[in-house]
Structures are given as structure tokens and as C-alpha cells.
C-alpha positions as a Markdown table, in Angstrom:
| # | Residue | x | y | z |
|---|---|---|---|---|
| 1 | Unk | -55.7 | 167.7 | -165.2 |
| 2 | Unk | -53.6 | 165.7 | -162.5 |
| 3 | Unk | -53.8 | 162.8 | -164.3 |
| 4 | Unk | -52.6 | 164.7 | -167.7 |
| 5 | Unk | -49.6 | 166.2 | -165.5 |
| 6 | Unk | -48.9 | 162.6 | -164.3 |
| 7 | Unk | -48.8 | 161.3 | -168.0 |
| 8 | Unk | -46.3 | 163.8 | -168.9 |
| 9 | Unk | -44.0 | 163.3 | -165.9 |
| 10 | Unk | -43.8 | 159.8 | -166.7 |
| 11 | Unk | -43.3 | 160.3 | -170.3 |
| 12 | Unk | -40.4 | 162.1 | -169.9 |
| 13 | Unk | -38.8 | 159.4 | -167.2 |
| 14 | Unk | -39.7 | 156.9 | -170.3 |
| 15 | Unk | -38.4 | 158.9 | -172.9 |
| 16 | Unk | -34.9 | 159.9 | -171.3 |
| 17 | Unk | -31.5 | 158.9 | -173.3 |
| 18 | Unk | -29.8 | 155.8 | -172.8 |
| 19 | Unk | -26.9 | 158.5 | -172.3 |
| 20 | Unk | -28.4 | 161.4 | -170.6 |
| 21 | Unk | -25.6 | 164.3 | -170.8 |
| 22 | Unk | -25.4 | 168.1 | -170.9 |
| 23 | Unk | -23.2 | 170.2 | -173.2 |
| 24 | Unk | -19.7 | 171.4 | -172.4 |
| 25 | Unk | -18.8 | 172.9 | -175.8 |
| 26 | Unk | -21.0 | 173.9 | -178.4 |
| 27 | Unk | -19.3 | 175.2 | -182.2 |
| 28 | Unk | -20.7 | 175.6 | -184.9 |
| 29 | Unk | -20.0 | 172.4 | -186.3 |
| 30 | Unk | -18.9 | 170.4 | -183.0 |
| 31 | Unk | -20.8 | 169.9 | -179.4 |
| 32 | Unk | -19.1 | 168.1 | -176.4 |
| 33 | Unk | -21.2 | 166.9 | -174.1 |
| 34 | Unk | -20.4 | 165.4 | -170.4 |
| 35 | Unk | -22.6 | 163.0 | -168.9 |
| 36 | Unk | -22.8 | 159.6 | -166.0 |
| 37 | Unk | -24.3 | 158.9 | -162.7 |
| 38 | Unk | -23.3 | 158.7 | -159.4 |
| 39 | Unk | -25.2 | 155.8 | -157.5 |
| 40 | Unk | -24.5 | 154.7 | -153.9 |
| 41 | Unk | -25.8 | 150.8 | -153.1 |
| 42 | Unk | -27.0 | 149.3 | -149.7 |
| 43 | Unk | -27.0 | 145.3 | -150.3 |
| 44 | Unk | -28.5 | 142.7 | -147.2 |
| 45 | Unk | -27.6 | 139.6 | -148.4 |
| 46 | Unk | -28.3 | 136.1 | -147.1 |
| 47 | Unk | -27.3 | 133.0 | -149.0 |
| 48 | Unk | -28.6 | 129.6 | -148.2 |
| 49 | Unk | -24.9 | 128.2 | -148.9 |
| 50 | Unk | -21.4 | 129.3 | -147.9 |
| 51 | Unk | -21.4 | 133.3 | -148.4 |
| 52 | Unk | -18.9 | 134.2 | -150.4 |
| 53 | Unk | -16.0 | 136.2 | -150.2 |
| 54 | Unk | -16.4 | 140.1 | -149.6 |
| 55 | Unk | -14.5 | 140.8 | -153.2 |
| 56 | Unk | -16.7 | 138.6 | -154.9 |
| 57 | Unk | -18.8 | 140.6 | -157.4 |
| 58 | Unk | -21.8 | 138.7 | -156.3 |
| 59 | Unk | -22.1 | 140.6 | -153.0 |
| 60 | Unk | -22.8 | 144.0 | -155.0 |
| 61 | Unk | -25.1 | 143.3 | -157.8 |
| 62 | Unk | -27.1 | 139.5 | -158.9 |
| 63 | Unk | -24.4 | 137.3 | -160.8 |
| 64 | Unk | -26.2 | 134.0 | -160.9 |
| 65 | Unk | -22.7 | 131.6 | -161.6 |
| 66 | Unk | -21.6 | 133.3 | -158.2 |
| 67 | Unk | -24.6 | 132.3 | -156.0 |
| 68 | Unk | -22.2 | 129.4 | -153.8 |
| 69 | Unk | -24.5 | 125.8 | -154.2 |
| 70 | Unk | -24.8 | 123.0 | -151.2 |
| 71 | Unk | -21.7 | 121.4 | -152.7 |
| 72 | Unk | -19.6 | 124.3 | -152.9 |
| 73 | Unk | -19.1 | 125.3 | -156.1 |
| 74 | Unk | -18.5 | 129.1 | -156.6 |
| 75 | Unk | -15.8 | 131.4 | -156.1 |
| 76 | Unk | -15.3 | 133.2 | -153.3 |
| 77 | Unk | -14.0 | 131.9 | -149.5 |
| 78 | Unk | -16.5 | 132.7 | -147.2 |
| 79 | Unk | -16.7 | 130.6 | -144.2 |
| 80 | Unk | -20.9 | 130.8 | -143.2 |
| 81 | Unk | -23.9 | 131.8 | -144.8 |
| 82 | Unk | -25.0 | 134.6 | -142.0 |
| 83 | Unk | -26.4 | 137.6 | -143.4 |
| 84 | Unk | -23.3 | 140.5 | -144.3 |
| 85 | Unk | -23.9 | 143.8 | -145.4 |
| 86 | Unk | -21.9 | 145.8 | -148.2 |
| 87 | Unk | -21.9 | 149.8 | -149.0 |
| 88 | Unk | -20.4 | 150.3 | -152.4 |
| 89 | Unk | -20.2 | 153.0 | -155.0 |
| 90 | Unk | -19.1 | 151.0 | -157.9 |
| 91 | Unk | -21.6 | 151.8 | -160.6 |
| 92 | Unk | -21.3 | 155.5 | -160.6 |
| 93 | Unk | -20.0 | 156.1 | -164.0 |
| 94 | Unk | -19.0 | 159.2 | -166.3 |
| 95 | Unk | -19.1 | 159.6 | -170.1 |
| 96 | Unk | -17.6 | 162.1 | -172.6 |
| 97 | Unk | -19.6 | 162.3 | -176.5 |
| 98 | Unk | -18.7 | 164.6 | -179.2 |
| 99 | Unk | -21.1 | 165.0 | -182.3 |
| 100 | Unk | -19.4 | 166.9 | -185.6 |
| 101 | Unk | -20.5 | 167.9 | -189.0 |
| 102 | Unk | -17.9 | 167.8 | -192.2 |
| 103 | Unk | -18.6 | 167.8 | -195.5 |
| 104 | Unk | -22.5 | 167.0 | -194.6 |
| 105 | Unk | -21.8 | 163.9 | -192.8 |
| 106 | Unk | -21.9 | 163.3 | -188.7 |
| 107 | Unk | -19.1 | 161.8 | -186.7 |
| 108 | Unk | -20.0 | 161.0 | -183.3 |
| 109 | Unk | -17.5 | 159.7 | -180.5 |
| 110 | Unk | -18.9 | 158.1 | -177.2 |
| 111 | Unk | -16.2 | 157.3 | -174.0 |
| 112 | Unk | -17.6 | 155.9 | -170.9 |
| 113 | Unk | -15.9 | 154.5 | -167.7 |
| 114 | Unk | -17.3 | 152.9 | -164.0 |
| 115 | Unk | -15.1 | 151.6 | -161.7 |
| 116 | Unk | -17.3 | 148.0 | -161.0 |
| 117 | Unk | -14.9 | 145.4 | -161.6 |
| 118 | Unk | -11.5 | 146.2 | -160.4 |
| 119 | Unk | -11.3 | 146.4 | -156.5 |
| 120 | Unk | -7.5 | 148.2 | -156.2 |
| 121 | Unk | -8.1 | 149.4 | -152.6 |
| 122 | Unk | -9.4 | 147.7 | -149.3 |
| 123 | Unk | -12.2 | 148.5 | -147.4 |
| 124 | Unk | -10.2 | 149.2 | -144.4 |
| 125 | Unk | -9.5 | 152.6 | -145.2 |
| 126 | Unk | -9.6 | 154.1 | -148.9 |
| 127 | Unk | -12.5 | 151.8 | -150.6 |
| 128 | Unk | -10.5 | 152.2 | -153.8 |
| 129 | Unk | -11.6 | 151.0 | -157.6 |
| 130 | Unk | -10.0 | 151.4 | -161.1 |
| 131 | Unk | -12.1 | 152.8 | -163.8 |
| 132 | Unk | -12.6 | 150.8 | -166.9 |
| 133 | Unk | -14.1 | 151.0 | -170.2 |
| 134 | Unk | -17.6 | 150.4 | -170.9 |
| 135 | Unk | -18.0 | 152.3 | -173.8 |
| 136 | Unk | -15.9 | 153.9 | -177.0 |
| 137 | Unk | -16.6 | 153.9 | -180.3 |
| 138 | Unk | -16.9 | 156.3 | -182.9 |
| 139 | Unk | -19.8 | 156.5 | -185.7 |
| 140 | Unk | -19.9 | 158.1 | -189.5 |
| 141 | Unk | -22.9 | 158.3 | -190.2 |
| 142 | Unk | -24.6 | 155.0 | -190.3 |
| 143 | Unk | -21.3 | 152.6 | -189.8 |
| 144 | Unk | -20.0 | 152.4 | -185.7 |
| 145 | Unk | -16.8 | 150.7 | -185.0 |
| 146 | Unk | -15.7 | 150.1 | -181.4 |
| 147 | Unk | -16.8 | 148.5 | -178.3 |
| 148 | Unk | -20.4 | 148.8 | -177.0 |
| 149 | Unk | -23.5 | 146.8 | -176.2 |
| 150 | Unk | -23.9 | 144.2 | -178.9 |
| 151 | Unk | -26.6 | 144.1 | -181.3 |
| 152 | Unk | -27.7 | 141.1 | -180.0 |
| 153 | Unk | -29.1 | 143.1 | -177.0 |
| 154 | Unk | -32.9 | 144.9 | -176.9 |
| 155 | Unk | -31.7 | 148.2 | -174.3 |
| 156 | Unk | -35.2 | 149.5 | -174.5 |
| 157 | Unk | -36.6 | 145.9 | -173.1 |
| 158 | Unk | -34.2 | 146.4 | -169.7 |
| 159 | Unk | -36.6 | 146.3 | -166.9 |
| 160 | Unk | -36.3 | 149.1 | -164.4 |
| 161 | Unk | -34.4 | 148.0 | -161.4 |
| 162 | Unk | -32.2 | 149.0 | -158.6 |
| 163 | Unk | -29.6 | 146.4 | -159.8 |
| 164 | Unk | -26.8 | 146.7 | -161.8 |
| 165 | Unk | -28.3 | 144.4 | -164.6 |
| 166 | Unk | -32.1 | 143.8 | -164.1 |
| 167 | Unk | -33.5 | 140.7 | -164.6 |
| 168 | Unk | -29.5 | 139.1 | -165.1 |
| 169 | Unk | -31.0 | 135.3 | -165.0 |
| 170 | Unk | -32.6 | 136.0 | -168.2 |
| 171 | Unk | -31.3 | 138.7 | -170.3 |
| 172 | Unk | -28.7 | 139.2 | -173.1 |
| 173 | Unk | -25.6 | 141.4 | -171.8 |
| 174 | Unk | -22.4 | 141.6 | -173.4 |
| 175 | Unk | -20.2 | 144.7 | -174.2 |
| 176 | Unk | -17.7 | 143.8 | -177.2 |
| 177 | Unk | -16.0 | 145.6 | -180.1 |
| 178 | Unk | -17.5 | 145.5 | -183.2 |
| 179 | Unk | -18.2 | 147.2 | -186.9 |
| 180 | Unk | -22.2 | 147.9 | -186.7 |
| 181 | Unk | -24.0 | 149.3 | -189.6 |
| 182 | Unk | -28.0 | 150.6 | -189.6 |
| 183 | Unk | -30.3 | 151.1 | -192.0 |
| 184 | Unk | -33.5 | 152.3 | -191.4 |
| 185 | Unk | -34.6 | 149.8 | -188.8 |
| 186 | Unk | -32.1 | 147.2 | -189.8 |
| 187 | Unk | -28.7 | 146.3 | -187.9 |
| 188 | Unk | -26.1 | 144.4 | -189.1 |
| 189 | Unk | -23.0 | 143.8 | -187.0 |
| 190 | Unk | -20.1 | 141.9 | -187.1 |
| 191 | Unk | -18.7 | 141.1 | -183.6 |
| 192 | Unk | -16.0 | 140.4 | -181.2 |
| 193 | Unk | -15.6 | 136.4 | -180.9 |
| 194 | Unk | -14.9 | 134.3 | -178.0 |
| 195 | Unk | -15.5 | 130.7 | -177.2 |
| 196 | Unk | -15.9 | 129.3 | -173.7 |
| 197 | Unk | -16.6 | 125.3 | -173.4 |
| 198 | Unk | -16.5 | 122.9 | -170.5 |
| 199 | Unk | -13.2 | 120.7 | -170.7 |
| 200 | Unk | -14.0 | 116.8 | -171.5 |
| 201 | Unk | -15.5 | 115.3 | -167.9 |
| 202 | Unk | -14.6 | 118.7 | -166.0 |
| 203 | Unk | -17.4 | 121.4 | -164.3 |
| 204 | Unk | -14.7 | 124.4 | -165.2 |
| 205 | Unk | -14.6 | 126.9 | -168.0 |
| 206 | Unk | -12.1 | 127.0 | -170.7 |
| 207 | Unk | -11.7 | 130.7 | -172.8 |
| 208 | Unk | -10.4 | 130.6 | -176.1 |
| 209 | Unk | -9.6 | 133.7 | -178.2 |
| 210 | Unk | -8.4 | 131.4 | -181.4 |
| 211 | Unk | -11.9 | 132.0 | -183.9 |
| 212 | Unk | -10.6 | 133.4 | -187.1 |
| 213 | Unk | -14.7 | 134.7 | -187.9 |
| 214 | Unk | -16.7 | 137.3 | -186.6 |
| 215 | Unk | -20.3 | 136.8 | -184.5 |
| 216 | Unk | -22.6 | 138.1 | -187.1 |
| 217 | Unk | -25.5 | 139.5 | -185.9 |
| 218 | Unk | -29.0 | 141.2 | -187.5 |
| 219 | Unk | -31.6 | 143.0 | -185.7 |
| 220 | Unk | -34.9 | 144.3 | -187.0 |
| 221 | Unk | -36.6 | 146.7 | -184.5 |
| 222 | Unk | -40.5 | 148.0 | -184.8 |
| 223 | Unk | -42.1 | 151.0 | -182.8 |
| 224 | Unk | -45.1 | 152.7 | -182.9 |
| 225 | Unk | -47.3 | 154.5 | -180.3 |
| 226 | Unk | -48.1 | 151.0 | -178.3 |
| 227 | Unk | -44.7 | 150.2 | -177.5 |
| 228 | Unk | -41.4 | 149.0 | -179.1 |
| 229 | Unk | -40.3 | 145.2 | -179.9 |
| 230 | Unk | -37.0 | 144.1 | -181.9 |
| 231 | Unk | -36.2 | 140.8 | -183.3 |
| 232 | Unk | -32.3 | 139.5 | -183.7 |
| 233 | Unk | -30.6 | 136.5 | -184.8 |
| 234 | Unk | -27.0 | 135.6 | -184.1 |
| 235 | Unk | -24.7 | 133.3 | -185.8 |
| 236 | Unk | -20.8 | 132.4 | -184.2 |
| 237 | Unk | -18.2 | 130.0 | -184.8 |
| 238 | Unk | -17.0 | 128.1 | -181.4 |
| 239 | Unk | -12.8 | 127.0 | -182.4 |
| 240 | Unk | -10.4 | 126.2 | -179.6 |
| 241 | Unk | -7.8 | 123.5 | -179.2 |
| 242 | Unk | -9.4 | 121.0 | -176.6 |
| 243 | Unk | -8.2 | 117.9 | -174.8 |
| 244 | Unk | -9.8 | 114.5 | -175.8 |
| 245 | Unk | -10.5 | 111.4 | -172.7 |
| 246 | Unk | -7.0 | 110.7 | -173.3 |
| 247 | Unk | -5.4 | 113.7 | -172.8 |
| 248 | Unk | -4.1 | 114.3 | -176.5 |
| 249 | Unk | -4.5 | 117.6 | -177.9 |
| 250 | Unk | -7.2 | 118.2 | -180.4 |
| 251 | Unk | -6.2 | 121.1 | -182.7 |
| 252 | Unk | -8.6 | 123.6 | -183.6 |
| 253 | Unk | -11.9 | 122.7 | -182.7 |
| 254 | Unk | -14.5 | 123.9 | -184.3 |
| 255 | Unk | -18.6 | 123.7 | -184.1 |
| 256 | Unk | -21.8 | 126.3 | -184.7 |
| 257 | Unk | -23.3 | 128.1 | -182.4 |
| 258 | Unk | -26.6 | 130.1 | -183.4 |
| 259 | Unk | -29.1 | 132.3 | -181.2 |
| 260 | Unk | -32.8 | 133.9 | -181.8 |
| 261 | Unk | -33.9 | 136.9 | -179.6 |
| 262 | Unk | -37.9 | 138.2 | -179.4 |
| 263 | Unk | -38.0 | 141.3 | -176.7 |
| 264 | Unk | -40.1 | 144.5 | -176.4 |
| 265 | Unk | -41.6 | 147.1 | -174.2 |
| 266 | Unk | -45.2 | 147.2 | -174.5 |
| 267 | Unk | -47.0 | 150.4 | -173.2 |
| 268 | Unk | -50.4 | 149.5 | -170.7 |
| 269 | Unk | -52.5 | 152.3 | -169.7 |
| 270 | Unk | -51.3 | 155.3 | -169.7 |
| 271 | Unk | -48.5 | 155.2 | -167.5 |
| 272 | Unk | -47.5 | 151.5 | -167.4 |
| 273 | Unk | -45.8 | 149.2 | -169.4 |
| 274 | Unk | -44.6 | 145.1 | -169.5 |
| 275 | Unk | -41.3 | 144.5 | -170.8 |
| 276 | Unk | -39.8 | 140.9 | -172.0 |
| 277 | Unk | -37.4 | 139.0 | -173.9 |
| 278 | Unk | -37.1 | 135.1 | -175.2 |
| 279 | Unk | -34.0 | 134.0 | -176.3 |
| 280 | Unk | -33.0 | 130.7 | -177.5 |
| 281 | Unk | -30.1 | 129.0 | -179.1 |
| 282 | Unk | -27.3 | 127.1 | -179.3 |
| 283 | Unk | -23.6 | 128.0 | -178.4 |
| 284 | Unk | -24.4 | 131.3 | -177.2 |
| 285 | Unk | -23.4 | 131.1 | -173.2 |
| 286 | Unk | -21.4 | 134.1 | -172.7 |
| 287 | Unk | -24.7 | 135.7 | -174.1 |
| 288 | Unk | -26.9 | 135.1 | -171.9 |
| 289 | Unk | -27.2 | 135.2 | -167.6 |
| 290 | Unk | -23.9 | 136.9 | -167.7 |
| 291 | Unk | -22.3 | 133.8 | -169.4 |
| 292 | Unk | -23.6 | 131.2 | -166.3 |
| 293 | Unk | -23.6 | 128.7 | -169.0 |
| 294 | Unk | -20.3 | 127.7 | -171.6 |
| 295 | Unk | -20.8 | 128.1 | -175.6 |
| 296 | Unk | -19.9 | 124.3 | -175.9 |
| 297 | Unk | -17.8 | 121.2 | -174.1 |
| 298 | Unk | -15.4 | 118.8 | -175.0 |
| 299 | Unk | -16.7 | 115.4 | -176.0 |
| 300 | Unk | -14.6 | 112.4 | -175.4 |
| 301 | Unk | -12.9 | 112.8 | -179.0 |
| 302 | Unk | -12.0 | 116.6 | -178.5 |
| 303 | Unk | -14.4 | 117.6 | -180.2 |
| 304 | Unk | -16.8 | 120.6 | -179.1 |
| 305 | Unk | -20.6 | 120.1 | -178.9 |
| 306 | Unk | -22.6 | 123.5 | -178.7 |
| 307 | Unk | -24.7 | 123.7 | -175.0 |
| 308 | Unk | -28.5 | 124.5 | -175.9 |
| 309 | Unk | -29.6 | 127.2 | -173.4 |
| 310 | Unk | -33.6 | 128.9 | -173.2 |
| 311 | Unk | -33.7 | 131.9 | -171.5 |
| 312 | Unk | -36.7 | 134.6 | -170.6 |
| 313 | Unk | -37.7 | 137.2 | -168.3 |
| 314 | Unk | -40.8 | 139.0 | -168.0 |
| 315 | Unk | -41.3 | 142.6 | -166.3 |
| 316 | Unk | -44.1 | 144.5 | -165.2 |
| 317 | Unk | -43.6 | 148.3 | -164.2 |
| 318 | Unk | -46.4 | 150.1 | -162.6 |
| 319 | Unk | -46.6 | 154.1 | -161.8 |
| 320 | Unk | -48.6 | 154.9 | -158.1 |
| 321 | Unk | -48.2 | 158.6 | -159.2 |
| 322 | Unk | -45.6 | 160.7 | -160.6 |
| 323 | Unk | -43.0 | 160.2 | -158.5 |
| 324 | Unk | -43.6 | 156.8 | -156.9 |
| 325 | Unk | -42.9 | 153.2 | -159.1 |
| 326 | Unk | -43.2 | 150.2 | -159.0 |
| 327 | Unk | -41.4 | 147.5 | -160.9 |
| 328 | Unk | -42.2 | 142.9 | -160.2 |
| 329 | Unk | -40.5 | 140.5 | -162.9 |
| 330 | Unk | -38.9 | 137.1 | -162.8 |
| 331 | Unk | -36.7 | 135.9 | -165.3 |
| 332 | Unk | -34.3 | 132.8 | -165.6 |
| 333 | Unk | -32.1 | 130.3 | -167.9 |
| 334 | Unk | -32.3 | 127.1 | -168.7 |
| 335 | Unk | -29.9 | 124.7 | -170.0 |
| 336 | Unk | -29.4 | 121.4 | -172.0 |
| 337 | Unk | -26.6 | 119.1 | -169.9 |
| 338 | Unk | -25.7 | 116.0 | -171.7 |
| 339 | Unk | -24.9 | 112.8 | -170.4 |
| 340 | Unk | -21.4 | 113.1 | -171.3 |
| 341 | Unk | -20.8 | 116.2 | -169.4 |
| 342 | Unk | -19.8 | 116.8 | -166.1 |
| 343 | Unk | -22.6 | 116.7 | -163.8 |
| 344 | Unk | -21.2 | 119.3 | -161.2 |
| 345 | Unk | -22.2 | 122.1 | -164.1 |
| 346 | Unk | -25.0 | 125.1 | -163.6 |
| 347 | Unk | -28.6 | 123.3 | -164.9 |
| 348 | Unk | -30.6 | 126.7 | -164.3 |
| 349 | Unk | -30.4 | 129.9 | -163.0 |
| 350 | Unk | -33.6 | 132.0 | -161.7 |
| 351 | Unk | -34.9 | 134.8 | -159.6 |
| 352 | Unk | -37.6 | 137.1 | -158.7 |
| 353 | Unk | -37.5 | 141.1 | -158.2 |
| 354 | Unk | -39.9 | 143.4 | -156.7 |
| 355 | Unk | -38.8 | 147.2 | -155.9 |
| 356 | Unk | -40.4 | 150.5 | -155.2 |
| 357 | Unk | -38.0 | 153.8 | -156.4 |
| 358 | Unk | -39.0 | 156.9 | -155.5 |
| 359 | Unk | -38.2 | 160.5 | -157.5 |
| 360 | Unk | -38.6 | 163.4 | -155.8 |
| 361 | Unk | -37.1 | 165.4 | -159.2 |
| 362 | Unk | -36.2 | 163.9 | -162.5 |
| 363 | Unk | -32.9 | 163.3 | -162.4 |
| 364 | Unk | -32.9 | 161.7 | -158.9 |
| 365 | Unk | -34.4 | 158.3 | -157.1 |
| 366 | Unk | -34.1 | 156.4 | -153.8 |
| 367 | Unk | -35.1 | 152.9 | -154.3 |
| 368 | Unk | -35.7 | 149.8 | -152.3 |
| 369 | Unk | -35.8 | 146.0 | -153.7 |
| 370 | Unk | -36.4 | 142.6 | -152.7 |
| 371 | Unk | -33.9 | 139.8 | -155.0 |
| 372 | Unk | -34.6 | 136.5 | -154.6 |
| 373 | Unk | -32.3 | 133.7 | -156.7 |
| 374 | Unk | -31.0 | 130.6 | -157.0 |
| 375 | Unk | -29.0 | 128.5 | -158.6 |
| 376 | Unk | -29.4 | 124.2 | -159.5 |
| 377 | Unk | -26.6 | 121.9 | -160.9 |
| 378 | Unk | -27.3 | 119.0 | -163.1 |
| 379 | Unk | -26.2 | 116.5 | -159.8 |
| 380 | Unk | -29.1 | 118.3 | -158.0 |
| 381 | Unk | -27.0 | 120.8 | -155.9 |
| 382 | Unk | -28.7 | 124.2 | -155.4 |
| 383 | Unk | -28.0 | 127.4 | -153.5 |
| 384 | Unk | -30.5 | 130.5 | -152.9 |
| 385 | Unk | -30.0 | 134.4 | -152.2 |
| 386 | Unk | -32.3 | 136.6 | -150.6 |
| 387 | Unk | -31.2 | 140.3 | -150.6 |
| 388 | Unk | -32.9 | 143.5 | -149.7 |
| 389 | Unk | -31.4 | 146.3 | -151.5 |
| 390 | Unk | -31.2 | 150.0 | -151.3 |
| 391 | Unk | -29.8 | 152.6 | -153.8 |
| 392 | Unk | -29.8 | 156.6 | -154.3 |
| 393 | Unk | -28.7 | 157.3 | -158.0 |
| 394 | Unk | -28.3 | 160.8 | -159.4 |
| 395 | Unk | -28.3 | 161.4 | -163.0 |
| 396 | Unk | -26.3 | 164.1 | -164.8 |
């Protein structure tokens, strides 16, 4: 009987919406729901390298291009690697969704904000942040058009973490406008472009906003009683205007970049289950480890040569009872540096999570977790983080 009650306690954590919500209008033909989180975060952080700067994002959640390397190469101007501590409620977040049917089809509309990325205030006195977008699209039926997480990206395989983005060495992130269709268990997408490359000889990033095609992405998903695992490919044009070894403009630039993603959640037991993802490509930096990594670089000639990146993270969750859980997984990114690039550029990014949350009622957990990563440049530079981290989130 316990063991039966524990089953279904943990199903329902399992089974919960990507965008949990309750209704604030319900018509006949039109419900408006309300839904977010409110999460406050404790980070101990101690870097092996210069800490940086308190408004780097870095010091709230695991950005592994921000982690500051023995030769200095991050952002931020910290001036010692001693131990600081940062309170933040950055993450909390709010959504509004409306679902209406006309005519027999459903429109849907999905708006959410957080306030992560834009420090307006000081922490002096007001601890002030901006909202911004995450979310807002609309849907008819089986077409959406607007910004969300792209296709590219398995949501179900996110391992369960007190961090902002579990497992960030690893995974594929990226929020971008788009025009997605589905059918069955099909997506198709075509997505927001943008190129990023390494200028010729340089360690810094270039963006360019110049590609006249789409990211085009399919995904294929399977689930079934044991589990759930997709399967999506990705194929993007890189184009910018570079600068060759003799400092003459190279107009238009173009080369292909091209991506495969295998990642699942795979039940064990009763309660527990092992989550993944493998991704490997060509060109697809800002997919991948928060965009650690360029798409491409500039060669001597101008032109651009795609960067060949192999990333992976493995996760596995365990349940002590029905309140109690448990989560260890490593994950990391690797990356192809040629000769003829810079040497000063990120080689590999990796690190190492172990947490216990606790909920006392569903919509509710306290959770503590142990971050170890690092950070190695192709000249042999590296840089570590160790950070104990505690959260209280509270769903609504």
C-alpha cells in the first residue's frame, strides 16, 4: 500500500505541465489561465581563478563561457577568487495562456516573462530586475508561430536540478522565434537564424544577423510506458561579412552548419528514471552549452569554416520516498580547434551535479546542490567552480 501511494505521488511530480497554471476565466468557448513560479536562490561559490564580477550572470546560475580561466579570460572584474555569496530572486517567473474554439479549430496564446537577465537596480537597496520575454506565441491548431524553445531541444530529457538550466555543459538551449508545425509525432520548424564565428587569429565572438535562410529543423519523438526519447536534426546557413589576414573585407560569407540530437527519459523501477542527450554537429555553437562555443571562424581568406562541437550529459534521478529526491549527472562539450584558430578559445566545458530537493506538498520544494565545473582553452588555460546551492521554489 505505501509503496503504491509513493508510486502515485511521484507520478504526478513526473507527469506535471511544462506550464503548470490555474484558470482565471473559463467561457464557453475561451479559458484564461495564470500560471509561473516564484523561486528564491542561495549560491556559495568558489572559483579557482579570478571571481568575477557580482553582475556577472555566472554568479547566479552555471554559464560555462563565464567560469574566469588561469589566464583571464572571462567577463567580469573581480579582483580574487575567495568564496562570495549571492541571494537572488531572478528566476521567478509568471505566464498568461488563453485556449479558444471557432469554427471547430483551437487557438491557443502563451506569454511568459522572468526578470533573469536585466539587473536595472543595485543591490544596495532595491535589488531591482526588468522582466523579459521568454515565451509568446500563438498556435492554430497544429501550426505555432512565435518565440519559444526550439525544436531542436528534448524538454522532457531536462534533468531535475536546482539550477536555472540543468546539466548547461551539455544540453541544447535556445529560445527563438519560429513557424513550427506537428504532425502526429513529427516537428518541423523553421527558425530564427544567427551566426556567431571567431574573427581570423582573434579568441572573441563576432554576431551576425545577415542569413537570408531559416534554421530548419525536424524532430521525431517516441513514448510509451518505459519512457520517452526524441530524435532531431538541424540544418543552418552561417553568412556574415568577415575580415581576411589582411584586413580587407570579405562580403558575405557563407558555409553549412548541420546538427543531430538523440535524448530521452527512460523510466527505472518504479519511481526512478535516467535522462540523456548526445548531440553532435557542425556549426551549431549558440546551440549547445549556452553558445560556449562560435558557429564558425574566419580563416585567413575570410572565409568561414564551421567549428565541430560533441556534446552529452547523462542524469540519474532517484526517489528516497515521496517527498525526498535525489538527482547525480555530469554532462559537458567538446570542441574541434583548428590550427589556424586562435588558441586562447574555450576547448571544453564540463561539470558534475548532485542535489537532494525536498517537497513537503506538490507544488513546493527546498533543495540543496553541489556544482562542480570547469572550463579548458586550447593553450591549456583552465578555471574550476565549486558552488553549494540552495533554492525554495513554489509553483502556481
Amino acid at each position: 500500500m505505501k509503496k503504491s501511494l509513493i508510486a502515485g505521488a511521484i507520478g504526478a511530480v513526473m507527469s506535471m505541465p511544462s506550464h503548470a497554471a490555474f484558470e482565471l476565466l473559463k467561457t464557453d468557448t475561451t479559458t484564461v489561465t495564470f500560471g509561473g513560479y516564484t523561486k528564491a536562490t542561495v549560491n556559495l561559490s568558489k572559483y579557482s581563478e579570478k571571481t568575477p564580477d557580482s553582475s556577472s550572470l555566472g554568479r547566479i546560475y552555471n554559464v560555462p563561457s563565464l567560469i574566469p580561466v588561469s589566464g583571464g579570460a572571462t567577463e567580469g572584474d573581480g579582483n580574487n577568487n575567495d568564496a562570495v555569496l549571492d541571494f537572488t530572486a531572478r528566476e521567478s517567473r509568471f505566464n498568461f495562456g488563453t485556449s479558444t474554439i471557432i469554427e471547430g479549430h483551437t487557438i491557443k496564446t502563451f506569454l511568459e516573462l522572468d526578470f533573469l537577465s536585466s539587473f536595472v537596480g543595485d543591490e544596495r537597496t532595491s535589488n531591482s530586475t526588468a522582466p523579459r520575454i521568454r515565451h509568446a506565441y500563438v498556435t492554430y491548431d497544429n501550426w505555432l508561430i512565435g518565440q519559444t524553445f526550439t525544436t531542436f531541444e528534448n524538454l522532457a530529457a531536462l534533468p531535475d536540478s536546482t539550477d536555472f538550466l540543468p546539466a548547461a555543459d551539455g544540453t541544447v538551449f535556445n529560445r527563438q522565434p519560429m513557424i513550427r508545425y506537428t504532425s502526429g509525432n513529427w516537428m518541423f520548424a523553421a527558425e530564427n537564424p544567427e551566426t556567431t564565428y571567431n574573427p581570423y587569429g582573434a579568441s572573441g565572438r563576432v554576431d551576425e544577423d545577415n542569413s537570408v535562410l531559416p534554421d530548419l529543423v525536424a524532430r521525431y519523438n517516441m513514448k510509451g510506458d518505459w519512457g520517452s526519447v526524441a530524435v532531431s536534426g538541424l540544418l543552418r546557413q552561417l553568412r556574415a561579412d568577415t575580415l581576411d589576414a589582411n584586413g580587407d573585407v570579405q562580403d558575405n560569407e557563407t558555409t553549412t552548419g548541420f546538427g543531430v540530437n538523440v535524448s530521452g527519459m527512460l523510466k527505472v523501477g518504479q519511481t526512478d528514471d535516467f535522462r540523456f542527450s548526445v548531440t553532435g554537429g557542425e556549426g551549431i555553437g549558440r546551440y549547445v552549452a549556452l553558445n560556449t562555443f562560435n558557429g564558425a571562424y574566419a580563416q585567413a581568406d575570410g572565409g568561414l569554416e564551421a567549428i565541430s562541437t560533441v556534446s552529452a550529459f547523462a542524469a540519474y534521478r532517484h526517489f528516497w520516498n515521496d517527498q525526498w529526491r535525489s538527482t547525480f549527472m555530469v554532462s559537458g562539450t567538446w570542441a574541434d580547434i583548428d590550427e589556424e584558430m586562435n588558441q586562447a578559445v574555450t576547448k571544453q566545458v564540463q561539470s558534475a551535479h548532485v542535489n537532494l530537493i525536498y517537497s513537503p506538498v506538490k507544488p513546493i520544494s527546498f533543495g540543496v546542490e553541489y556544482i562542480y565545473a570547469e572550463r579548458e582553452l586550447e593553450n591549456g588555460e583552465d578555471g574550476d567552480l565549486n558552488r553549494l546551492q540552495f533554492s525554495a521554489k513554489y509553483v502556481f
